[in-house]
DSSP file (Angstrom, degrees, kcal/mol; ACC not computed):
  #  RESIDUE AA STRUCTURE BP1 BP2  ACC     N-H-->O    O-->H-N    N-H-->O    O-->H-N    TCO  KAPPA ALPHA  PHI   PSI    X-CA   Y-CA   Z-CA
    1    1 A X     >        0   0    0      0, 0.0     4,-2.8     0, 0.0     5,-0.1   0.000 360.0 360.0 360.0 -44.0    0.0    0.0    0.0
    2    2 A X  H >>  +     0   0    0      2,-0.2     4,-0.9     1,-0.2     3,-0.7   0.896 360.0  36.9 -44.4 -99.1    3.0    2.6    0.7
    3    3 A X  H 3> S+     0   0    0      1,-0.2     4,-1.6     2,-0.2     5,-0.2   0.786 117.2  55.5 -50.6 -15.1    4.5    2.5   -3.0
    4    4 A X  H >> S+     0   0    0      1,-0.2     4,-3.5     2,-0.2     3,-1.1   0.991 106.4  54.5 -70.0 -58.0    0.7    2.3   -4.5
    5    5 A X  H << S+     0   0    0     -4,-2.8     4,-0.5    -3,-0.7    -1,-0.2   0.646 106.3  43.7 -29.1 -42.3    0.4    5.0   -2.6
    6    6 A X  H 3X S+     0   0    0     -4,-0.9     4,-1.3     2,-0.2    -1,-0.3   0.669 112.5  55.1 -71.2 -24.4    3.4    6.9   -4.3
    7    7 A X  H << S+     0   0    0     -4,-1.6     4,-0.4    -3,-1.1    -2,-0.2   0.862  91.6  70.3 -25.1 -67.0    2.2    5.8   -7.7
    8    8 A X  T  < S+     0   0    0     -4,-3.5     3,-0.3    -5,-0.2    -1,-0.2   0.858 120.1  18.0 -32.5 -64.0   -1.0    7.3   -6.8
    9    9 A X  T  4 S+     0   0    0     -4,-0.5    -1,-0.2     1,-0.2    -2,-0.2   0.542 137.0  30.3 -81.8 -38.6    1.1   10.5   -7.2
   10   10 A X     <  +     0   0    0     -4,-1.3    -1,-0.2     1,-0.1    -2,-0.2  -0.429  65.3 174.6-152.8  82.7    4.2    9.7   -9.2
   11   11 A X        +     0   0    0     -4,-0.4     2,-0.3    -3,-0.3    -4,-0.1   0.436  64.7  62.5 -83.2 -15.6    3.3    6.9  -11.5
   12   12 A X  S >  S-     0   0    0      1,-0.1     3,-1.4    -5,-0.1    -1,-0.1  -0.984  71.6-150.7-121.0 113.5    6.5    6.7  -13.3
   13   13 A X  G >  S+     0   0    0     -2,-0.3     3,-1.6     1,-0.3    -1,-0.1   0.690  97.3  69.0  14.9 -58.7    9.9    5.8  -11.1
   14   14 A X  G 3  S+     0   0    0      1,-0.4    -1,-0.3    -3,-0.1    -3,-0.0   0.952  93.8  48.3 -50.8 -52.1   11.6    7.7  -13.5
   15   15 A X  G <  S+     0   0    0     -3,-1.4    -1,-0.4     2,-0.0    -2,-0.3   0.234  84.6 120.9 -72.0   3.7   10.1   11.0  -12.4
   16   16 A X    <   -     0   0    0     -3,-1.6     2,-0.4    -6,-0.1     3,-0.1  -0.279  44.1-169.4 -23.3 116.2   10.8   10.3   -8.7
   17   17 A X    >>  -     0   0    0      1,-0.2     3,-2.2    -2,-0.1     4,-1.0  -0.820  45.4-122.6-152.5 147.4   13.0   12.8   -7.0
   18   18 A X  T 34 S+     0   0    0     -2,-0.4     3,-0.4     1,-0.3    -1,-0.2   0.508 114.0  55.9 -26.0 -67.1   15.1   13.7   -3.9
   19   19 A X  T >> S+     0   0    0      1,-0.3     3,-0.6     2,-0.2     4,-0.6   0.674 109.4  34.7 -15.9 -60.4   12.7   16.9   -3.9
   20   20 A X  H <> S+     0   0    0     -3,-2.2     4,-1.2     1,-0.3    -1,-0.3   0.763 112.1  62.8-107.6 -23.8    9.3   15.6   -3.8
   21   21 A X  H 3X S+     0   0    0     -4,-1.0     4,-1.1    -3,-0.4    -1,-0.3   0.583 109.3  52.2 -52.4  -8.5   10.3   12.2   -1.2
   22   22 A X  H <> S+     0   0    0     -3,-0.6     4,-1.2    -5,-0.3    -2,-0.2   0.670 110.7  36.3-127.2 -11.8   11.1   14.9    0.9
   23   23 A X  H  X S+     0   0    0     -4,-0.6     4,-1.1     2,-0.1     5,-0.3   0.607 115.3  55.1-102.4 -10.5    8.1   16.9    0.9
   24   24 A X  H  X S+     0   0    0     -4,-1.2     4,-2.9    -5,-0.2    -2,-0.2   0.960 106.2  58.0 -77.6 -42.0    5.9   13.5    0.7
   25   25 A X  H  X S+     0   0    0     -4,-1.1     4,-2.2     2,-0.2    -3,-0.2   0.999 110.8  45.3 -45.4 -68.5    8.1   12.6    4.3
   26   26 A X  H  X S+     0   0    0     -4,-1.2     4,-2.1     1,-0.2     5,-0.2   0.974 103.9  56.1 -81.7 -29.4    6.7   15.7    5.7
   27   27 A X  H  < S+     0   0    0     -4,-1.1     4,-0.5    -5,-0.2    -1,-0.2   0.951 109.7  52.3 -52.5 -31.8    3.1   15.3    4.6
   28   28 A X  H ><>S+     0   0    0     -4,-2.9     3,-2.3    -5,-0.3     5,-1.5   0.995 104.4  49.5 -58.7 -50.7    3.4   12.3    6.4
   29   29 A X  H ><5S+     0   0    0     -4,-2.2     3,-0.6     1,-0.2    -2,-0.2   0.846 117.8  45.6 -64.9 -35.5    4.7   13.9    9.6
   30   30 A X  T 3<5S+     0   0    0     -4,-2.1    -1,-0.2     1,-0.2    -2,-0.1   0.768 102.6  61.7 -72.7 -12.2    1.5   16.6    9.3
   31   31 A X  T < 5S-     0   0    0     -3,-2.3    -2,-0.2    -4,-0.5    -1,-0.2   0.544 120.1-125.4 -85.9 -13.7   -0.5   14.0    8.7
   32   32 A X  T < 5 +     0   0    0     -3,-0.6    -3,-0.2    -4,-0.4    -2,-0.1   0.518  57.2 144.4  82.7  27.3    0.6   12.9   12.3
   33   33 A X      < -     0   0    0     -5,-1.5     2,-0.5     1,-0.1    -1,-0.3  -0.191  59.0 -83.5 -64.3 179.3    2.0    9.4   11.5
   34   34 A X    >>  -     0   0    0      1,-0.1     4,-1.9    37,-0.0     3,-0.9  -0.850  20.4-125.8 -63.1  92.6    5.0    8.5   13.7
   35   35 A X  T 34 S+     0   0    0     -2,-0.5     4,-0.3     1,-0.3    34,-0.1   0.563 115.4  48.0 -17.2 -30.8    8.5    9.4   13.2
   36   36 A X  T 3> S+     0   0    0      2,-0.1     4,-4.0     3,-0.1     5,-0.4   0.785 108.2  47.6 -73.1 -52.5    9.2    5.9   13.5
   37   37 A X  H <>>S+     0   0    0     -3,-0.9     4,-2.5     1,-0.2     5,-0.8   0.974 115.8  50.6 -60.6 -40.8    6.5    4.3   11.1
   38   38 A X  I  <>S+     0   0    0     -4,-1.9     5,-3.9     1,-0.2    -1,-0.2   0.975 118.5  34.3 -57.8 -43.2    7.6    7.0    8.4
   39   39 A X  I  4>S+     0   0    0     -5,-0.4     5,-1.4    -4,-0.3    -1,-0.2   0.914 132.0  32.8 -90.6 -38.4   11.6    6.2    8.7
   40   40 A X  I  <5S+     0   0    0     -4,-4.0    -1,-0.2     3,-0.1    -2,-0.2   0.831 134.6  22.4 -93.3 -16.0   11.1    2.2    9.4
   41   41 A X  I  X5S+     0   0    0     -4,-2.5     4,-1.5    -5,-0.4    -3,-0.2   0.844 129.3  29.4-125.5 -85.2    7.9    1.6    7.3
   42   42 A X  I  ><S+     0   0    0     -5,-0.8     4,-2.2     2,-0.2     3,-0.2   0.900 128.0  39.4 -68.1 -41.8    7.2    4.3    4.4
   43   43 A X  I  ><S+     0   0    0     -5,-3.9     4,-0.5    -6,-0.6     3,-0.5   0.913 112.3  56.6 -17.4 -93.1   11.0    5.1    3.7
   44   44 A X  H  4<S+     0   0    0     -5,-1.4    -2,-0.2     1,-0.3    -1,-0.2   0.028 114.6  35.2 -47.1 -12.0   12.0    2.0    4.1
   45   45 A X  H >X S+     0   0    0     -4,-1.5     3,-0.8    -3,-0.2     4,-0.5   0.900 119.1  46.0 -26.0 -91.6    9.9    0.9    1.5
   46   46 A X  H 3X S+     0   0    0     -4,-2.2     4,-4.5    -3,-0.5    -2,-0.2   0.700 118.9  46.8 -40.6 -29.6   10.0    3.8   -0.9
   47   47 A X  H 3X S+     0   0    0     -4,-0.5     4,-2.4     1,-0.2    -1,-0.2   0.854 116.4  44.7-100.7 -30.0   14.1    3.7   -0.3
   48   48 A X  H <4 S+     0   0    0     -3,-0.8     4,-0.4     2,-0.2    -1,-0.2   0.663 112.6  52.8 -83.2 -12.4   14.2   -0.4   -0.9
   49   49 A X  H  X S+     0   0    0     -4,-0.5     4,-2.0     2,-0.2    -2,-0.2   0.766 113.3  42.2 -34.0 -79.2   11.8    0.1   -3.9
   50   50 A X  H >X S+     0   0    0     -4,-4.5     4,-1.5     1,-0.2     3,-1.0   0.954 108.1  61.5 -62.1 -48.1   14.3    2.7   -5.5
   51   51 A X  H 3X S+     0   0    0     -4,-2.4     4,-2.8     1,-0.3    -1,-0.2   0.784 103.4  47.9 -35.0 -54.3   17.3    0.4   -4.5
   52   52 A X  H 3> S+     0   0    0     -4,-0.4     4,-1.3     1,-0.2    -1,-0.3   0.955 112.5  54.3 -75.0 -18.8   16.0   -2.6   -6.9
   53   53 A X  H <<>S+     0   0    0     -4,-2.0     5,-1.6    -3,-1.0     6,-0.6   0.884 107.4  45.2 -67.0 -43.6   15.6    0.0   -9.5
   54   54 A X  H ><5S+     0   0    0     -4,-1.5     3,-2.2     2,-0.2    -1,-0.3   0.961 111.9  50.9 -36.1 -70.8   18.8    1.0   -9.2
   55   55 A X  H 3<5S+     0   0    0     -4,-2.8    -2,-0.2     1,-0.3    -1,-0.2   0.906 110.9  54.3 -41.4 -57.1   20.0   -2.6   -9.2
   56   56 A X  T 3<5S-     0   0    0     -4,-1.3    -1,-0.3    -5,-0.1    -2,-0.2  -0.067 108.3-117.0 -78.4   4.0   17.9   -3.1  -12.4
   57   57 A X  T < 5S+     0   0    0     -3,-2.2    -3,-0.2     2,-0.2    -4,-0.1   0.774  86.9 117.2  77.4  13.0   19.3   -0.3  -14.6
   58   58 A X  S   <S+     0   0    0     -5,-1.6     2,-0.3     1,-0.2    -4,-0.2   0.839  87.7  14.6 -88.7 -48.3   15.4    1.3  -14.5
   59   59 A X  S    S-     0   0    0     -6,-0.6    -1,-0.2     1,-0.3    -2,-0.2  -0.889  70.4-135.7-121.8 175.6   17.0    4.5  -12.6
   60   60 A X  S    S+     0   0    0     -2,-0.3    -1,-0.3     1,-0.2    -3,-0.1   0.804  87.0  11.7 -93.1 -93.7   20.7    5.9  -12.0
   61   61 A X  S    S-     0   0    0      1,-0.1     2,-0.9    -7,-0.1    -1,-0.2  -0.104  77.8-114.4-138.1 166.2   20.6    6.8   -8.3
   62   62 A X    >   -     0   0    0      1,-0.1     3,-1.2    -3,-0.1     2,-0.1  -0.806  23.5-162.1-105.6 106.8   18.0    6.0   -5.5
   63   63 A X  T 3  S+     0   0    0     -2,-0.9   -42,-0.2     1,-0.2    -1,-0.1   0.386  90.2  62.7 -62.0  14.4   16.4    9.5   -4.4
   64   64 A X  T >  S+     0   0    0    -18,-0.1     3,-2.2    -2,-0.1    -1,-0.2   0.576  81.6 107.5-130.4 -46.2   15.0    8.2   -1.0
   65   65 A X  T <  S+     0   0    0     -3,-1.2     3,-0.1     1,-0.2   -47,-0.0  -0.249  83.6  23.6 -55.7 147.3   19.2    7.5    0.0
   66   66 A X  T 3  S+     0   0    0      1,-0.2     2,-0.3     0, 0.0    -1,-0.2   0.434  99.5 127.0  77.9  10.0   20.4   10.4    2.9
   67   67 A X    <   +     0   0    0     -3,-2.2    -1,-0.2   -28,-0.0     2,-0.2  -0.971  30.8 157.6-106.2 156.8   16.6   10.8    4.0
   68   68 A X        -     0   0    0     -2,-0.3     2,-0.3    -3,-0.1   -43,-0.0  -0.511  41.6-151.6-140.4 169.9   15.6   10.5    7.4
   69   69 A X        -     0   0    0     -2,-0.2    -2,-0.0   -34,-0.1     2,-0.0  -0.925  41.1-128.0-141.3 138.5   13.0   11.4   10.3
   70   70 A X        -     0   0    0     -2,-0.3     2,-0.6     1,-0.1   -31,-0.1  -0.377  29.5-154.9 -68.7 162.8   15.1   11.4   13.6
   71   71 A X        -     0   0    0    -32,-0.1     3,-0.1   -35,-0.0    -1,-0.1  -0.711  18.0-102.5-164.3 131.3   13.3    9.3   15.7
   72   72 A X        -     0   0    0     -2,-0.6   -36,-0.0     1,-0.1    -2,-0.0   0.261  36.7-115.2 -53.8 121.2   13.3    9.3   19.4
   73   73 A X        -     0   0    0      1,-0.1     2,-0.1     2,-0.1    -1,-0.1  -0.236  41.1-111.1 -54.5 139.2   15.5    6.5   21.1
   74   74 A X              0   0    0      1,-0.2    -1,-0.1    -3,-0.1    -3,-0.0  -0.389 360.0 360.0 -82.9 149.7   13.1    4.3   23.0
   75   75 A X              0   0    0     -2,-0.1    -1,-0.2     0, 0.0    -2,-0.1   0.597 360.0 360.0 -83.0 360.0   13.1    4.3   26.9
């Protein structure tokens, strides 16, 4: 559901970019998910997603690498 979700929005891989992952990260955080679901769950998707593409010659670099949500260590 996460990458259908990005689809929804940016249906071609190609067109993906460091830019618009980073304002879709904070429309999550306004949306009031977790700093944790976003970094372990919708990243980490989106960022393992771009990775096989990468792998697979479909894009040159994965735009999702070097973003983050800090996310608070648990007590």
């Amino acid at each position: 559901p996460i990458i259908a979700e990005v689809a929804n929005e940016v249906p071609d891989i190609r067109d993906l970019t460091d830019h618009w992952c980073i304002a879709w990260k904070d429309r999550l955080l306004s949306r009031g998910l977790s700093a944790r679901s976003i970094q372990f769950g919708y990243l980490a998707a989106l960022r393992s997603t771009c990775a096989w593409a990468v792998t697979n010659k479909r894009i040159v670099t994965n735009p999702v690498d070097g973003i983050a949500v800090k996310v608070p260590k648990a007590k």
